[in-house]
mmCIF file of the C-alpha atoms, coordinates in Angstrom:
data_MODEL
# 
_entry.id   MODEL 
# 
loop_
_atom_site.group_PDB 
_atom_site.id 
_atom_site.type_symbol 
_atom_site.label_atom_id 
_atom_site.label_alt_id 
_atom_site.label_comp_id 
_atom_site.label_asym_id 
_atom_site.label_entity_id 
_atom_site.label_seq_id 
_atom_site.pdbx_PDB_ins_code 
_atom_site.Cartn_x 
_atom_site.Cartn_y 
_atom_site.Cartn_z 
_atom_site.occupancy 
_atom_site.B_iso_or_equiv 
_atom_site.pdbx_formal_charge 
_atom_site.auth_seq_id 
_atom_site.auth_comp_id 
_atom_site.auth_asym_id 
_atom_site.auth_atom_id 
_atom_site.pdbx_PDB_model_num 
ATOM 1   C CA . UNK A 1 1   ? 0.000   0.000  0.000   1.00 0.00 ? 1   UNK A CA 1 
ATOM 2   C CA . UNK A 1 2   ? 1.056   3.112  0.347   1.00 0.00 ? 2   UNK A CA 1 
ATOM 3   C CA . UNK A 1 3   ? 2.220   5.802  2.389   1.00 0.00 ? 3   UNK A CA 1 
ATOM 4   C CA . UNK A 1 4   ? 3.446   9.528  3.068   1.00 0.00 ? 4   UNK A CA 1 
ATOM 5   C CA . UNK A 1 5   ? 7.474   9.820  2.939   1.00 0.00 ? 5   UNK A CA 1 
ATOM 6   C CA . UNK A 1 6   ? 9.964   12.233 3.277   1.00 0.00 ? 6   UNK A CA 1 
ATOM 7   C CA . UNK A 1 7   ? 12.499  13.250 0.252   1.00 0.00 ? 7   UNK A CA 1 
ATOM 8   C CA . UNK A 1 8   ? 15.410  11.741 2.130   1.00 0.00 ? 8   UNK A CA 1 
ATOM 9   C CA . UNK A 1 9   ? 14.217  8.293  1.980   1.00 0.00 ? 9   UNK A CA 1 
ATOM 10  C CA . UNK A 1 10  ? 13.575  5.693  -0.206  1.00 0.00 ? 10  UNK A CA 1 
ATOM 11  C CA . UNK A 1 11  ? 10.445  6.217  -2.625  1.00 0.00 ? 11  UNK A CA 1 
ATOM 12  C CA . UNK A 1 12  ? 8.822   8.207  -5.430  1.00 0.00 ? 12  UNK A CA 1 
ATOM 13  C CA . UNK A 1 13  ? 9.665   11.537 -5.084  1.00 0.00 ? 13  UNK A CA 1 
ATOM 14  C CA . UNK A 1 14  ? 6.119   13.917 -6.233  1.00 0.00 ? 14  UNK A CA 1 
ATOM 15  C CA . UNK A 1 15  ? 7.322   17.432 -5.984  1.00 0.00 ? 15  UNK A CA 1 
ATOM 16  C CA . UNK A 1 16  ? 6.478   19.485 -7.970  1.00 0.00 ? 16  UNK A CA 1 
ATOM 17  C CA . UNK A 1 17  ? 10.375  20.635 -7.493  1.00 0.00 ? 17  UNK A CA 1 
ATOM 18  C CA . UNK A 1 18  ? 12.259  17.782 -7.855  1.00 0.00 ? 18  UNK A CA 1 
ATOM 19  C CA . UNK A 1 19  ? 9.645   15.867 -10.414 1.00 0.00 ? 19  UNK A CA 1 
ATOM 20  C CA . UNK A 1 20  ? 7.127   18.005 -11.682 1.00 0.00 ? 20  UNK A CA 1 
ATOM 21  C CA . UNK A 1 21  ? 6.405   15.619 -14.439 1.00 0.00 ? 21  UNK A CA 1 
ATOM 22  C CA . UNK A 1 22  ? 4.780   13.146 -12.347 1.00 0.00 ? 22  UNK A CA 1 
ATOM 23  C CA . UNK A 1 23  ? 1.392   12.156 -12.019 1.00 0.00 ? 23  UNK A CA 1 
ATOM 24  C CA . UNK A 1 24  ? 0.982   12.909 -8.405  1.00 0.00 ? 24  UNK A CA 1 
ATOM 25  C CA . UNK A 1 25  ? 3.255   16.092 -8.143  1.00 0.00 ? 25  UNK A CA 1 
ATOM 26  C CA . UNK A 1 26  ? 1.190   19.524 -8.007  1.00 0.00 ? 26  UNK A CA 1 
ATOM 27  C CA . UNK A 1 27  ? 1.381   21.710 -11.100 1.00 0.00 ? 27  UNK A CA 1 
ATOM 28  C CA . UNK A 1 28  ? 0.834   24.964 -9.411  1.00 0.00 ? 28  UNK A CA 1 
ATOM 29  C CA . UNK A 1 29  ? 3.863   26.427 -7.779  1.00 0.00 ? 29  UNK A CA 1 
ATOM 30  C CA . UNK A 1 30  ? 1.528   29.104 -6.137  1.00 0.00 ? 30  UNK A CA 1 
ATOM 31  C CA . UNK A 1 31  ? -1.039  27.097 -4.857  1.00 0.00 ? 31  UNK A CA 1 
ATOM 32  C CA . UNK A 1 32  ? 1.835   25.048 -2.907  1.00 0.00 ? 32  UNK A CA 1 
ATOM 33  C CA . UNK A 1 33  ? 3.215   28.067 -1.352  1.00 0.00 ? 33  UNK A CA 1 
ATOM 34  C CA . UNK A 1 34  ? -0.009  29.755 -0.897  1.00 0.00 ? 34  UNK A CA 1 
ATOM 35  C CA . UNK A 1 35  ? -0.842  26.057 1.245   1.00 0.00 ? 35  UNK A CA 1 
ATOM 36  C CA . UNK A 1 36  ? 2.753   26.278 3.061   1.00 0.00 ? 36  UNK A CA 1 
ATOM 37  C CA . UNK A 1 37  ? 1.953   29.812 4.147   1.00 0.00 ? 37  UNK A CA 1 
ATOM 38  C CA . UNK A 1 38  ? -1.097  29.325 5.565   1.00 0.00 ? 38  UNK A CA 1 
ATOM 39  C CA . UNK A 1 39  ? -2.496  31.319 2.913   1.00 0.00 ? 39  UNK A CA 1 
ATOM 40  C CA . UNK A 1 40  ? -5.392  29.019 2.174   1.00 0.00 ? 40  UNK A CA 1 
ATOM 41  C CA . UNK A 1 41  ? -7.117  26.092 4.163   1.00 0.00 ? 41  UNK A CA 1 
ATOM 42  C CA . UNK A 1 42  ? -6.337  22.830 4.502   1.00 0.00 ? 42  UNK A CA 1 
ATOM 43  C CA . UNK A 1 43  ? -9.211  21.946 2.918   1.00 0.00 ? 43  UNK A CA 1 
ATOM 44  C CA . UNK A 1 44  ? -9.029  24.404 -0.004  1.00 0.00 ? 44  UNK A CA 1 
ATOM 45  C CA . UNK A 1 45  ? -5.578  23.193 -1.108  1.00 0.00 ? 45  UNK A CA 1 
ATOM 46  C CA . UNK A 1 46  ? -7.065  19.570 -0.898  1.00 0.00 ? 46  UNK A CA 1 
ATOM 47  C CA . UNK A 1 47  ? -9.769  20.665 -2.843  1.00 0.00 ? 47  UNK A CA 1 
ATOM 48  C CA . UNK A 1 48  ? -7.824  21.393 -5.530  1.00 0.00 ? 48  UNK A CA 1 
ATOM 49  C CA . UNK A 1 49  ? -5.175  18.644 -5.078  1.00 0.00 ? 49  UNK A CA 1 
ATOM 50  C CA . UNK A 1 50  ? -7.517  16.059 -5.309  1.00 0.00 ? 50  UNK A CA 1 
ATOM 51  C CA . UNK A 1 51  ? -9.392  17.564 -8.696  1.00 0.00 ? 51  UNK A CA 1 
ATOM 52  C CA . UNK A 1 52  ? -5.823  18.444 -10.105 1.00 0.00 ? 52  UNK A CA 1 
ATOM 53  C CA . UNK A 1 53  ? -5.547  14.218 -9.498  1.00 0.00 ? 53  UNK A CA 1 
ATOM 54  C CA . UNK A 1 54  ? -8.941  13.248 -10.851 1.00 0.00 ? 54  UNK A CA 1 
ATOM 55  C CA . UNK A 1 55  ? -8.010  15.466 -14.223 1.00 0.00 ? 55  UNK A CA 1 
ATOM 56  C CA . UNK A 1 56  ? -5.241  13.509 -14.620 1.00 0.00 ? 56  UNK A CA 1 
ATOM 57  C CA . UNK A 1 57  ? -6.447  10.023 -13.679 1.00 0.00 ? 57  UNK A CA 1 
ATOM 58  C CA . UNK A 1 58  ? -8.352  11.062 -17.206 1.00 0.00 ? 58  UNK A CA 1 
ATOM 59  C CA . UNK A 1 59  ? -5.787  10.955 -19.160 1.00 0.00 ? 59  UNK A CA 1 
ATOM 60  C CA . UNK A 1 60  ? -2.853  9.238  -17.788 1.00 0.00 ? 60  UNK A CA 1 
ATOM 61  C CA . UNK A 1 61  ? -4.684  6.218  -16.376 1.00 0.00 ? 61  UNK A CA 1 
ATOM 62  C CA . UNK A 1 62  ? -2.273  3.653  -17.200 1.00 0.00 ? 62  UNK A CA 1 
ATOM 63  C CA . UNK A 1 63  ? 0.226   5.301  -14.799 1.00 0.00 ? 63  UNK A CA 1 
ATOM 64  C CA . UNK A 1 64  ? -1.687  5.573  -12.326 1.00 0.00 ? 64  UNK A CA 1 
ATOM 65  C CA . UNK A 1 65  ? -2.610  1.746  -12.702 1.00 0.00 ? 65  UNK A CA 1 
ATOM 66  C CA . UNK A 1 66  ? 0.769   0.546  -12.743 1.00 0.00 ? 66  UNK A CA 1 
ATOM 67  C CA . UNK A 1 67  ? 1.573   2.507  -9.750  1.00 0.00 ? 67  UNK A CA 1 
ATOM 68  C CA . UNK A 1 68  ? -1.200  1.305  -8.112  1.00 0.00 ? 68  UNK A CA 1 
ATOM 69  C CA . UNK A 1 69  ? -0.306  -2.236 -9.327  1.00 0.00 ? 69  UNK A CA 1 
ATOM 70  C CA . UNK A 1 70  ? 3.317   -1.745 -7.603  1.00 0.00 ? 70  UNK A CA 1 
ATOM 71  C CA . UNK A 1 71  ? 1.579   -0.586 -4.313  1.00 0.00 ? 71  UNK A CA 1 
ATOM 72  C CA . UNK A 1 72  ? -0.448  -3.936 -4.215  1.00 0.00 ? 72  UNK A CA 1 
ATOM 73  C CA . UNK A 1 73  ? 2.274   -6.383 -4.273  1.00 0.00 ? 73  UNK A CA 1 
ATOM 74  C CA . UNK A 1 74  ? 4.886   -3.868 -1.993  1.00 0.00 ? 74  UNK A CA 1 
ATOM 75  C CA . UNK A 1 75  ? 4.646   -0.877 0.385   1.00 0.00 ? 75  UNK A CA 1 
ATOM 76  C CA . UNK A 1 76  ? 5.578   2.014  -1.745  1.00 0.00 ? 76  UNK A CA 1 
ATOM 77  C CA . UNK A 1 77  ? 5.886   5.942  -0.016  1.00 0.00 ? 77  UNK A CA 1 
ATOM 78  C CA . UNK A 1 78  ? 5.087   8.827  -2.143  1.00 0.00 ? 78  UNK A CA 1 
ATOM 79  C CA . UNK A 1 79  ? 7.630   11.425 -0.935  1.00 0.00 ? 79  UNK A CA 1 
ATOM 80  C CA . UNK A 1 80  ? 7.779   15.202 -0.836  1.00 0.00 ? 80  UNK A CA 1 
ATOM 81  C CA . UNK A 1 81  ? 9.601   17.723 1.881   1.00 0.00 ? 81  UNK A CA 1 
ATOM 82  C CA . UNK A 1 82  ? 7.165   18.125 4.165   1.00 0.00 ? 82  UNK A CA 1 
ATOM 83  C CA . UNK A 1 83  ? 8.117   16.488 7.626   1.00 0.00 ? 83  UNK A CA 1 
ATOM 84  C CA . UNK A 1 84  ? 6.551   13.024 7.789   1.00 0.00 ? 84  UNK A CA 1 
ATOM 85  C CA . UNK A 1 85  ? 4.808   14.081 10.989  1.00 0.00 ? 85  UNK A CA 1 
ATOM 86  C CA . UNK A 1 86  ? 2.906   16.288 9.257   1.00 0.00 ? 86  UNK A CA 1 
ATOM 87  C CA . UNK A 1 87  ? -1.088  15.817 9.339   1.00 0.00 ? 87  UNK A CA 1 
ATOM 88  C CA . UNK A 1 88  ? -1.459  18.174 5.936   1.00 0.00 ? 88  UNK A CA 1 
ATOM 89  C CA . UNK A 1 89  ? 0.838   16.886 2.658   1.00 0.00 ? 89  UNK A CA 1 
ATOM 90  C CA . UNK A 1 90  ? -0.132  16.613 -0.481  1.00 0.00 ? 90  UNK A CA 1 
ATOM 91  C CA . UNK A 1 91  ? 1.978   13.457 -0.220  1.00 0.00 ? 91  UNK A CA 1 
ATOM 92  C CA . UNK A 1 92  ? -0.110  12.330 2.675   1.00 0.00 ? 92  UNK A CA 1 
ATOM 93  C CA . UNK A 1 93  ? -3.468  12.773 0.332   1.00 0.00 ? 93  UNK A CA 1 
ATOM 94  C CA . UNK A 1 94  ? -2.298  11.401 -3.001  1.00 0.00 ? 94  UNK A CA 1 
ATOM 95  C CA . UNK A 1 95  ? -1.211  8.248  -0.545  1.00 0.00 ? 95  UNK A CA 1 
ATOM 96  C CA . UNK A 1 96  ? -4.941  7.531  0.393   1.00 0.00 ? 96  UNK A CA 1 
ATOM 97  C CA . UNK A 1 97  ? -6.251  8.497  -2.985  1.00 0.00 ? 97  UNK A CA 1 
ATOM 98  C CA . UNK A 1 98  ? -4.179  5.903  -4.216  1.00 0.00 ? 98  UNK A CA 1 
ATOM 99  C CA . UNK A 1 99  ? -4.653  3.399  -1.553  1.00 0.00 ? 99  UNK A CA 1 
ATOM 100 C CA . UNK A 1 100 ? -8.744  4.152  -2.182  1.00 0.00 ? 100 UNK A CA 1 
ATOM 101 C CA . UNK A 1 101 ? -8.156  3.339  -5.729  1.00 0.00 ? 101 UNK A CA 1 
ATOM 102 C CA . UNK A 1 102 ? -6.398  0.246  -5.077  1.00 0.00 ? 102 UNK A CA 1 
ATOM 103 C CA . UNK A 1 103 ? -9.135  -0.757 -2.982  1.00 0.00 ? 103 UNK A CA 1 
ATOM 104 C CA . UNK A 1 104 ? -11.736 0.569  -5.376  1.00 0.00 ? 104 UNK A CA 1 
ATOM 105 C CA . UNK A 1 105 ? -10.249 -1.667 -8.047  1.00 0.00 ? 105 UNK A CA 1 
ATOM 106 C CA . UNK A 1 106 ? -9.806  -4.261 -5.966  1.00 0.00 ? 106 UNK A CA 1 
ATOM 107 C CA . UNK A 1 107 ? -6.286  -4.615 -7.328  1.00 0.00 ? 107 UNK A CA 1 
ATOM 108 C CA . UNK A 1 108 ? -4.450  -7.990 -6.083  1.00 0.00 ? 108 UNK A CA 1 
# 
């Protein structure tokens, strides 16, 4: 399954610094700082996170299957910088949006 890293360890890495190509990693460099500021809510930056996720499950399914595929069979951590303590990450919500899916799917 997965679960929220930090960049130091072993993983994916889903920045939008470090890999702003992936599937996972936010595309908005403001709406990440405007989240780390406490410029916006928790729940406004998920929000958008999680429809930023859904557009892209459109059209880069097959990624998101294999990925999921991976985190059936082995524990995999989506990584970004925020401290793995930390109750808000966009790491922490992209791990149970893809644990839900793998559920969803029923993926074995």
């Amino acid at each position: 399954m997965f679960e929220k890293g930090t960049i130091k360890e072993p993983g994916i890495d889903i920045t939008i610094k470090n890999n702003p190509d992936h599937f996972l990693a936010p595309n908005d460099w403001g709406m990440v700082q405007k989240a780390r500021f406490g410029k916006i809510s928790s729940d406004e930056y998920k929000t958008w996170y999680l429809n930023l996720i859904r557009e892209r499950w459109a059209t880069r399914r097959d990624e998101f299957m294999a990925l999921a595929e991976e985190g059936s069979k082995s524990p995999v951590k989506l990584l970004c910088y925020c401290p793995k303590t930390s109750a808000f990450c966009h790491a922490r919500i992209a791990s149970d949006f893809m644990n839900a899916l793998v559920k969803k799917l029923n993926i074995k």
